[in-house]
Structure formats: C-alpha cells, structure tokens
N, CA and C atoms as a LAMMPS dump frame, in Angstrom:
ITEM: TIMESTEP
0
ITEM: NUMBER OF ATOMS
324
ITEM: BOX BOUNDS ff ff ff
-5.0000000000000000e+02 5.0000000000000000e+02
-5.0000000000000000e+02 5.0000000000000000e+02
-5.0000000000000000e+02 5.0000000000000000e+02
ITEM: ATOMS id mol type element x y z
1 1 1 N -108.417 60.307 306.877
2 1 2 C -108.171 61.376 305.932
3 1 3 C -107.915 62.663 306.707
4 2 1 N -106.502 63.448 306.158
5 2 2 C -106.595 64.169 306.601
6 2 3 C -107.425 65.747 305.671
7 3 1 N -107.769 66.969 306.175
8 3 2 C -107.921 67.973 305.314
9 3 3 C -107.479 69.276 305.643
10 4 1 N -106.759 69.796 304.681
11 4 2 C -106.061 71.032 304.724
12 4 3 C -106.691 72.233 304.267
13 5 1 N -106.668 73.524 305.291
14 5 2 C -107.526 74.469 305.136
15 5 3 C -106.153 76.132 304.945
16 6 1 N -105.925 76.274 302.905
17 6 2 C -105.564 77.392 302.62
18 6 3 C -105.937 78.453 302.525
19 7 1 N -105.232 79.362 302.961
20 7 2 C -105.5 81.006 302.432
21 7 3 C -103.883 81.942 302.732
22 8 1 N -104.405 82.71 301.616
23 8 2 C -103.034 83.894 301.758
24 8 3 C -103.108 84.48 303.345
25 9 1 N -104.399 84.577 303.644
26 9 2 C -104.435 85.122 304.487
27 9 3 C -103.709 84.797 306.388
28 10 1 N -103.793 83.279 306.228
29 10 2 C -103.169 82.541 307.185
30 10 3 C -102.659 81.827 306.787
31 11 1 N -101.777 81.172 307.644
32 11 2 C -101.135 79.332 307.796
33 11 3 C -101.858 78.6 307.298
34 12 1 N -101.83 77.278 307.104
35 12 2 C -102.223 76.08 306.593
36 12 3 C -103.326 75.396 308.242
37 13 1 N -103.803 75.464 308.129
38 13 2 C -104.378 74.407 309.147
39 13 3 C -104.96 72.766 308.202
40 14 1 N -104.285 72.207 308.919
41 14 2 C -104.953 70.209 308.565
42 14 3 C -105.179 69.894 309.977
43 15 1 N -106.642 69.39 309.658
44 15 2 C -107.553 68.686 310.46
45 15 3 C -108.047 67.362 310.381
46 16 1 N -108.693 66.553 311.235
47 16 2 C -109.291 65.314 310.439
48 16 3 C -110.323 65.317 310
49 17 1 N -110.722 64.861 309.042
50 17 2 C -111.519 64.895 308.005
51 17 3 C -112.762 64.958 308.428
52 18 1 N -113.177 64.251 309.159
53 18 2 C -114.697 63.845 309.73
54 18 3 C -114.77 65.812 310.239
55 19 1 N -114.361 65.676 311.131
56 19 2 C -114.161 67.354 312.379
57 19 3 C -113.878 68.056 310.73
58 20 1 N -113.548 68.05 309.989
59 20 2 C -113.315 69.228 308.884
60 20 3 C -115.063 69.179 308.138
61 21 1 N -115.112 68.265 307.64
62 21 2 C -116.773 68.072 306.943
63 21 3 C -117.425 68.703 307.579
64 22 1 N -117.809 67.876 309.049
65 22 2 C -118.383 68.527 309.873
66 22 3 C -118.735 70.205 310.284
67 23 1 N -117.487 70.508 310.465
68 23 2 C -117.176 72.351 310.169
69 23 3 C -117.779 72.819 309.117
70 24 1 N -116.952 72.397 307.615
71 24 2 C -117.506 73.078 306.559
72 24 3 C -119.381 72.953 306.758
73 25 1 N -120.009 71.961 306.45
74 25 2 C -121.518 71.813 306.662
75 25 3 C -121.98 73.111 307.642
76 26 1 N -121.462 73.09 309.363
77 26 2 C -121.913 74.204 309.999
78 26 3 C -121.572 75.81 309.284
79 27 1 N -120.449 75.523 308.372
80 27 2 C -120.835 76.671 307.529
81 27 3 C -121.678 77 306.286
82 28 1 N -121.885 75.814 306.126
83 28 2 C -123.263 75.927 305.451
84 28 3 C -123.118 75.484 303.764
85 29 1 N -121.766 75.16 304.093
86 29 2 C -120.981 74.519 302.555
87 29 3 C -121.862 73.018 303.055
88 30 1 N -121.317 72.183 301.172
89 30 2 C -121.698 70.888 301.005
90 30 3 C -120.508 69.874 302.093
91 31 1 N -119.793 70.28 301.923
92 31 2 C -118.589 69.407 302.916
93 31 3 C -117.671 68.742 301.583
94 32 1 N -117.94 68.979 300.523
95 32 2 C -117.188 68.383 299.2
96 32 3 C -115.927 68.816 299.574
97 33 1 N -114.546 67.895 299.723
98 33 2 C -113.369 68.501 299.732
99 33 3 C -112.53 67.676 298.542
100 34 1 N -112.208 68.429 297.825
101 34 2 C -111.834 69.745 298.042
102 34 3 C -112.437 70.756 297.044
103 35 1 N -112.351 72.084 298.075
104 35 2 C -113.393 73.177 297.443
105 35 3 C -113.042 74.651 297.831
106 36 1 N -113.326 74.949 297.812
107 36 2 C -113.235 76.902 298.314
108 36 3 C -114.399 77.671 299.046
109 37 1 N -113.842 78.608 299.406
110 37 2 C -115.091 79.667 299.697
111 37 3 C -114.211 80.925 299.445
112 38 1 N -115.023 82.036 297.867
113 38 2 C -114.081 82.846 297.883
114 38 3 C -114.187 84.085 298.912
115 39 1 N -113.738 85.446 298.834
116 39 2 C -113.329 86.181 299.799
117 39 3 C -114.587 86.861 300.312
118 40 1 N -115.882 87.27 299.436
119 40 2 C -117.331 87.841 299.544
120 40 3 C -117.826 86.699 300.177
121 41 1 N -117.909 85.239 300.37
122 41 2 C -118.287 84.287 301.338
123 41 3 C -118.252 84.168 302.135
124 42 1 N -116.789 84.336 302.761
125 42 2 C -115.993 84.098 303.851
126 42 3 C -116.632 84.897 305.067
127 43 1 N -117.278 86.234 305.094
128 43 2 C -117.762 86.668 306.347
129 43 3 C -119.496 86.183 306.401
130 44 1 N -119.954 85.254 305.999
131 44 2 C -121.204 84.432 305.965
132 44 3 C -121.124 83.177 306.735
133 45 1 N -120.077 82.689 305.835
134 45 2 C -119.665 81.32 306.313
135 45 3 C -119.48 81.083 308.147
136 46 1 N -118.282 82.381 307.994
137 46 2 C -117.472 82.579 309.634
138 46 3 C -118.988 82.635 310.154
139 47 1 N -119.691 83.169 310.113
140 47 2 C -121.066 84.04 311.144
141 47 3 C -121.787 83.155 311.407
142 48 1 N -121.728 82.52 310.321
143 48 2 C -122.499 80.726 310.388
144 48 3 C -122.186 79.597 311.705
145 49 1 N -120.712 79.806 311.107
146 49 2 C -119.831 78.51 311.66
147 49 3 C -120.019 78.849 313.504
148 50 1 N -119.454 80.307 313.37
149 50 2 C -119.999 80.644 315.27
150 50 3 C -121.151 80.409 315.733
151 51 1 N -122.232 80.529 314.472
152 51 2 C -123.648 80.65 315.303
153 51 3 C -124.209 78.806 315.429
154 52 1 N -123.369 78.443 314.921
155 52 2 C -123.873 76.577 315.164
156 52 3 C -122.889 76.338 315.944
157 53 1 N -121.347 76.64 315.851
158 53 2 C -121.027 76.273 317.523
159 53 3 C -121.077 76.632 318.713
160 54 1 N -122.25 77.745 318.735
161 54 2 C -122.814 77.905 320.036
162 54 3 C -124.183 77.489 320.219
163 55 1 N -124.34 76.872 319.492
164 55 2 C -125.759 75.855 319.405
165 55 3 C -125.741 74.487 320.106
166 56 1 N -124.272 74.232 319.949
167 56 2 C -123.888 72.736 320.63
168 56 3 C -122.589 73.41 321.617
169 57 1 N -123.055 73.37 322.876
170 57 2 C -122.423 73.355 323.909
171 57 3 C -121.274 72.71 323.923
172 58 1 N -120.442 73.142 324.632
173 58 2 C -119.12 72.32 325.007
174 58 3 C -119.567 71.166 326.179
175 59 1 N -118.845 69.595 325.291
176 59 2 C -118.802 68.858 326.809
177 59 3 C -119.099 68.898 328.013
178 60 1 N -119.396 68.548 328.946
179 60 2 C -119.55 68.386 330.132
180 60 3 C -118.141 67.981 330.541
181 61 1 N -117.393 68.703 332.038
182 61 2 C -116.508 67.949 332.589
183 61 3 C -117.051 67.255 333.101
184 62 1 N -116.631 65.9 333.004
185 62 2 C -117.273 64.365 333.796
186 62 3 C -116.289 63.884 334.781
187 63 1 N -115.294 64.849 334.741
188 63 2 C -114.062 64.681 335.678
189 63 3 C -113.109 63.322 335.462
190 64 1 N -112.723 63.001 336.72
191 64 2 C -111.666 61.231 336.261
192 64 3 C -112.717 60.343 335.061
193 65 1 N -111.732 59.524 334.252
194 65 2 C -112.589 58.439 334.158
195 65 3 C -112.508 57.569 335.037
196 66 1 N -113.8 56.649 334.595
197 66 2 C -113.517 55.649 335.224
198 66 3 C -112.612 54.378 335.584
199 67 1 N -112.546 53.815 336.734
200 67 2 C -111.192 53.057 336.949
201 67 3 C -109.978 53.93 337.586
202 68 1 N -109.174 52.839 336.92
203 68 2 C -108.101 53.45 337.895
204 68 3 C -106.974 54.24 336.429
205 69 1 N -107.228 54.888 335.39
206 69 2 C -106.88 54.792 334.309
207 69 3 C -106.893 57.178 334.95
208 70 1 N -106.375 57.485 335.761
209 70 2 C -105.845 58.477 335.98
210 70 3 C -105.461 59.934 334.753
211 71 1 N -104.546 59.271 333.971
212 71 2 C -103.721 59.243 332.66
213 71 3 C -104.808 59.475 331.369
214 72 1 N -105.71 59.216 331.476
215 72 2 C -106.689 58.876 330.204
216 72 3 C -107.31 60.685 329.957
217 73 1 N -107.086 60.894 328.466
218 73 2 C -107.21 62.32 327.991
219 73 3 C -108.811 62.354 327.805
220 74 1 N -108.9 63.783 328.091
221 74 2 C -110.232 63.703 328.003
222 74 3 C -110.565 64.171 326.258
223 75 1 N -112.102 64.148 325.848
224 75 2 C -112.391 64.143 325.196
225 75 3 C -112.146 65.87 324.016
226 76 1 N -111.643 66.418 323.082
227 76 2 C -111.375 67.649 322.45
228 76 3 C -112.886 68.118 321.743
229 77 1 N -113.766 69.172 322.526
230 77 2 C -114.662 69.252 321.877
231 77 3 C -114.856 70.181 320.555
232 78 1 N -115.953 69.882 320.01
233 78 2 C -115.833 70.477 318.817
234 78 3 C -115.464 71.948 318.58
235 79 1 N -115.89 72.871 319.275
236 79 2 C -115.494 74.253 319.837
237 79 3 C -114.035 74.648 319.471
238 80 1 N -113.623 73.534 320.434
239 80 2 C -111.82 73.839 320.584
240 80 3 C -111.408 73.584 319.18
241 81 1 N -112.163 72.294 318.678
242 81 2 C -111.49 71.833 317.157
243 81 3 C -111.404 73.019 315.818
244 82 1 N -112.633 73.851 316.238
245 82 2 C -112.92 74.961 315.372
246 82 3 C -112.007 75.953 315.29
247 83 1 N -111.357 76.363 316.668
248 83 2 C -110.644 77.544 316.794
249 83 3 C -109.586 77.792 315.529
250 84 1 N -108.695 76.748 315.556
251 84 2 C -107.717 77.234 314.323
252 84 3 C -108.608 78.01 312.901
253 85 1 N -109.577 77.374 312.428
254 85 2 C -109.956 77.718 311.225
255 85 3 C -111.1 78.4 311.554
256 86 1 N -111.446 78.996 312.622
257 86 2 C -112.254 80.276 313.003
258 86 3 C -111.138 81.732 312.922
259 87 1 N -110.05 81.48 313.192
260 87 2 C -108.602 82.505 313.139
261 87 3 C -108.374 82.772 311.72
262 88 1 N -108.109 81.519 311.144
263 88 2 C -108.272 81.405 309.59
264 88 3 C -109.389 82.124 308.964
265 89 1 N -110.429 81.707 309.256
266 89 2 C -111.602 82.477 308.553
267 89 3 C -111.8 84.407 308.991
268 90 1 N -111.672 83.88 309.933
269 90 2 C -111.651 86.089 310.694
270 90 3 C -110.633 86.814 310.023
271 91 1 N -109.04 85.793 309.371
272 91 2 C -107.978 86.712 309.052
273 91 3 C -108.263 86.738 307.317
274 92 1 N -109.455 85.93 306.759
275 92 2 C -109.807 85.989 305.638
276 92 3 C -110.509 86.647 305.584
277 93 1 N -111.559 86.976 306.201
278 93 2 C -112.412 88.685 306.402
279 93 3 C -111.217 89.659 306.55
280 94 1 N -110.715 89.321 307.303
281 94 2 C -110.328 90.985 307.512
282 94 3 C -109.274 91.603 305.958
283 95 1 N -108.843 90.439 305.042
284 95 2 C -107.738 90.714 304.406
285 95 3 C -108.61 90.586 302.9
286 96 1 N -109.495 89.901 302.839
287 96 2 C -110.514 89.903 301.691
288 96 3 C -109.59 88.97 300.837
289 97 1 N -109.399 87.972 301.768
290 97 2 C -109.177 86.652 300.817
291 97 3 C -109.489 85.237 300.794
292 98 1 N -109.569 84.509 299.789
293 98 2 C -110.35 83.426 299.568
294 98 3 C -109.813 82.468 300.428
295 99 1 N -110.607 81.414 300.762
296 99 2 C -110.1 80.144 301.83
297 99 3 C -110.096 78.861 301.071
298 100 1 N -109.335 77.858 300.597
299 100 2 C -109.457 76.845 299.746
300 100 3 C -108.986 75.432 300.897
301 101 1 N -109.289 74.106 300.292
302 101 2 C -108.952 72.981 301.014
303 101 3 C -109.191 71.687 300.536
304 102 1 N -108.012 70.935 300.8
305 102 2 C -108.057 70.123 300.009
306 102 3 C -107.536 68.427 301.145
307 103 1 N -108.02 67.704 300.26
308 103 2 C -107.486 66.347 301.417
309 103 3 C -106.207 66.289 301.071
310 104 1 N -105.331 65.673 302.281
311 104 2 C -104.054 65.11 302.989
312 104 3 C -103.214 66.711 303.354
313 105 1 N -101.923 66.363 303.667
314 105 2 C -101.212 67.311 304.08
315 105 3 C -100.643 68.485 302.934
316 106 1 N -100.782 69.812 303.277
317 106 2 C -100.218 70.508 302.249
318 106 3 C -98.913 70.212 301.557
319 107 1 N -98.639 70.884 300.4
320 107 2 C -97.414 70.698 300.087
321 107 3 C -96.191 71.364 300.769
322 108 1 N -95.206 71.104 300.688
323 108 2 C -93.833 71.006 301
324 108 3 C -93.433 72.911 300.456
C-alpha cells in the first residue's frame, strides 16, 4: 500500500504505507488512513514527529555487506524517510494549512 500525504501548502508526497503509519503514530495520530490533521495541529504534530525521530538514532554504517555482493544498497533509515513530510509539515505551519492523506497514488 501505498499513502499519499496532501496539503495546499506543498506537493503531494506518497510513501509506503508501513513508513507512513509508522510516521503518523510518532506524531501522535491513530495511523487511520485516510485522515487529516487540520492547520492548529500541524505545529504539535511536526514537534512530535522530530522529537521521536531523534529518539531512534540513525542506523549504524556497517559498511560492505557481506560477501562478495559489492552492489547491495544499504538500508534507508527512518530519519531520511521522514524528511519529505517533515518539509510538508514545516510548509503547513508556516502557511496555516491543513495536511490530509489518503491510500494509493494521488490523483491525476
């Protein structure tokens, strides 16, 4: 599943679903998608969402894997996954508008 995160305020960001739940919860929402947070939320939520992803550290570099598998991507931690809809959420503070989201890809 994918989930798509609207506002006037930004672009569309779609994420995968699990990494989206996940997010919403560290903001302190139910993770129900699809749902909102209107514009008086939105600088709670954001303050939230930073203060639990600096609660969980970024990865460890573990460097190569193992073998001879050179080529093999490393792991995207949750941090990085946040950034788009941490931009999203800061440009919804600053513009005093609501953030909505819903499963699969936005519309056309």
């Amino acid at each position: 599943m994918l989930v798509t995160f609207r506002s006037d305020a930004w672009g569309n960001v779609t994420m995968f679903g699990d990494v989206a739940v996940a997010l919403l919860k560290m903001m302190g929402h139910s993770g129900t998608v699809p749902s909102a947070l209107l514009a008086r939320d939105v600088p709670a939520a954001l303050a939230r969402l930073k203060k639990e992803l600096a609660r969980h550290p970024a990865e460890e570099d573990v460097g190569t894997p193992s073998g001879d598998d050179e080529d093999a991507e490393k792991p995207v931690g949750l941090a990085l996954r946040a950034y788009p809809l941490i931009e999203m959420l800061s440009a919804a503070v600053e513009q005093d508008a609501d953030v909505m989201w819903q499963a699969g890809d936005p519309p056309l």
